[in-house]
N, C-alpha and C positions, 0 to 999 in steps of 0.2 A: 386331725387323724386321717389317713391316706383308706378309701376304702374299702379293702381287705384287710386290714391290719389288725392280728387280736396278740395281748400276753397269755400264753401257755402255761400251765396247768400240772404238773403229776405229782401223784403219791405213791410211796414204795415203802412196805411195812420192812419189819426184821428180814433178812437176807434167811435166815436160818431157818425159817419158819415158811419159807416160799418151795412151790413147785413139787409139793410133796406127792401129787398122781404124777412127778417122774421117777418117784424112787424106785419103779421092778430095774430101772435101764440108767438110774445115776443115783453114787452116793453123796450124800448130804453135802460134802466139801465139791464134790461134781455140779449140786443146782445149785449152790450158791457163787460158784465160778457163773456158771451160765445165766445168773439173775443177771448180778453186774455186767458183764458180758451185754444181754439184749437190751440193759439197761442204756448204755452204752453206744449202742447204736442208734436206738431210739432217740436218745438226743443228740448225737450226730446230725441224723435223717430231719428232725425239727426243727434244731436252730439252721440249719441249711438252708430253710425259707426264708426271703427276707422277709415277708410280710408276720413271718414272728419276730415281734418285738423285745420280747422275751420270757424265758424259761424260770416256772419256779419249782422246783423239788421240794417237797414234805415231807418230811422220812426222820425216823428215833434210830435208823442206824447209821453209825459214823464211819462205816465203810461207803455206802449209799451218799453218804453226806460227801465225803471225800472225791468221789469219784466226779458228782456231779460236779460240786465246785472245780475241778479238774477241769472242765466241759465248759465250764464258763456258767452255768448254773446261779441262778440265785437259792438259798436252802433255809428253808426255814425247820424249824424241829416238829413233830406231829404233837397234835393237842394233849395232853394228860387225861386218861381215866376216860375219853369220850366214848359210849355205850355203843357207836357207829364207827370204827377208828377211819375206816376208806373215807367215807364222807364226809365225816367231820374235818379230816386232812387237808380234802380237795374244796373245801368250805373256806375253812382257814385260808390257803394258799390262793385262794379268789379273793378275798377280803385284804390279804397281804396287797397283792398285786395293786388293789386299788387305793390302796393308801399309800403305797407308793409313789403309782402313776396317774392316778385320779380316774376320772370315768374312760373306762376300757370295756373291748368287747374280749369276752373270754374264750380258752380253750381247754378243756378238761381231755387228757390224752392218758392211755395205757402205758405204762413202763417198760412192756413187754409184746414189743413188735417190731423183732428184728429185721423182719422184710419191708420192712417201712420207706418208701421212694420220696423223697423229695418233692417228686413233682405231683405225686400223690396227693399230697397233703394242698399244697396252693391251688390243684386243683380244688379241692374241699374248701379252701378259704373263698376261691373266687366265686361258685357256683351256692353255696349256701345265703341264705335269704335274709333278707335287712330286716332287725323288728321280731324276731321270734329265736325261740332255739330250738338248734335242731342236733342230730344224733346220727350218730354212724352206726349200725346195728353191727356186729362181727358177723365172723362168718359160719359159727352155729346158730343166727336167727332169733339167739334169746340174748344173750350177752350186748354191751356197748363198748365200742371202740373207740368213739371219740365223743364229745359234749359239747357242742359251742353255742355263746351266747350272744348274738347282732344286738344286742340294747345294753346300753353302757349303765343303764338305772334299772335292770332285772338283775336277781340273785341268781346264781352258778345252779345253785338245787340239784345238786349232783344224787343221783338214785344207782348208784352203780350197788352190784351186788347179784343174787341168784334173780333171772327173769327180769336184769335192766333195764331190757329194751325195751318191754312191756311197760315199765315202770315207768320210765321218758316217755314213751309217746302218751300214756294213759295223762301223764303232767304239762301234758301240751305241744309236748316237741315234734317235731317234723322231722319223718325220717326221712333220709337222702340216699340218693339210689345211683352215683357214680359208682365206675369200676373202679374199684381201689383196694387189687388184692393183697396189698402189702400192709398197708392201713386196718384192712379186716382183721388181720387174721395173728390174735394173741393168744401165747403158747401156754397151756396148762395139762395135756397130756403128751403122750410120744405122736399120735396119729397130728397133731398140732404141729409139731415138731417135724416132721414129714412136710408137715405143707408150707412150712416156710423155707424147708431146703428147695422143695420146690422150687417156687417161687425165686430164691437166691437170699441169701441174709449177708449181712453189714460187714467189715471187716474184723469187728472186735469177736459175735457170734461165728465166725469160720473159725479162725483162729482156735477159739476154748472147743469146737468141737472136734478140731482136729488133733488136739494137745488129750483128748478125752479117745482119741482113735475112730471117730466118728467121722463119715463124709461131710465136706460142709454142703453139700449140693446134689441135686438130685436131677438130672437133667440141665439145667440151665447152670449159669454164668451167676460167682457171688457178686450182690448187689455192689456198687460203689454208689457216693451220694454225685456226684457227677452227672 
């Protein structure tokens, strides 16, 4: 194993049932454009690294499904009936992974970070620590943006959800403190939405929010993975 090298990680529920704190400023057929869309770019911006290995998607929707596999994606389906579904998801798809690939170090990433740089992220693979796992906090300070695990015999223990960040570090993890504003910052309100135009987002994200009459950008330059 080359060492940076981890298999990546996401889950993405029903399209239809996402991004419901943007419904004052998009209708339902608008955020589910703009799931797939950030979804999109987000594994764009991923597999772009080499030192990911590769991508697994967990998702019950076969548009989700579709897209990924499009992407090159490996997809497995989300668990049935799990009391936890995020977690149980990114559990599964950690366990996938290694029955695959046998002992691997993991990466549990958001669906939904369309400012996401490539070179963002290898930074995070090079500079994160051998032997523990650690956590990228987002950029409201409670949320998790990424998950990675340097021990190829520790479990994923993925604690995403309300107060994640708290939740990792309280479970051991070591937060990491690069600048990685595109990494940070996943969209669940409009003020979210703002700062990733900022910032610049992905080809797929300009695109659906200019097709929506939306700027894709706010000052800067739309990202490219380049």
């Amino acid at each position: 194993m080359r060492p940076h090298t981890v298999h990546a990680v996401m889950a993405v529920k029903h399209i239809d049932r996402a991004k419901s704190r943007l419904a004052d400023m998009l209708s339902p057929e608008q955020r589910e454009r703009l799931v797939l869309a950030m979804f999109a770019d987000t594994v764009v911006a991923a597999t772009a690294v080499p030192e990911v290995l590769s991508l697994t998607v967990v998702t019950p929707d076969p548009l989700v499904a579709a897209r990924a596999a499009a992407l090159g994606a490996h997809v497995i389906d989300e668990p049935a009936g799990a009391p936890d579904p995020l977690n149980s998801a990114l559990a599964a798809g950690a366990a996938d992974v290694r029955d695959r690939h046998g002992p691997a170090h993991l990466l549990a990433l958001q669906a939904d970070l369309p400012a996401l740089r490539p070179a963002e992220l290898a930074d995070l693979l090079t500079v994160a620590p051998h032997g523990v796992r650690s956590v990228v906090v987002d950029h409201t300070g409670t949320g998790t943006a990424a998950l990675l695990v340097r021990d190829t015999a520790a479990e994923l223990a993925p604690r995403f959800g309300a107060d994640s960040a708290r939740a990792h570090r309280a479970a051991g993890a070591h937060a990491l403190t690069g600048h990685w504003p595109g990494l940070r910052c996943d969209v669940d309100t409009p003020a979210d939405l703002d700062a990733v135009r900022r910032i610049g987002v992905g080809t797929h994200t300009a695109a659906t929010l200019r097709a929506f009459g939306l700027p894709a950008h706010s000052g800067d330059p739309v990202r490219t993975v380049c």
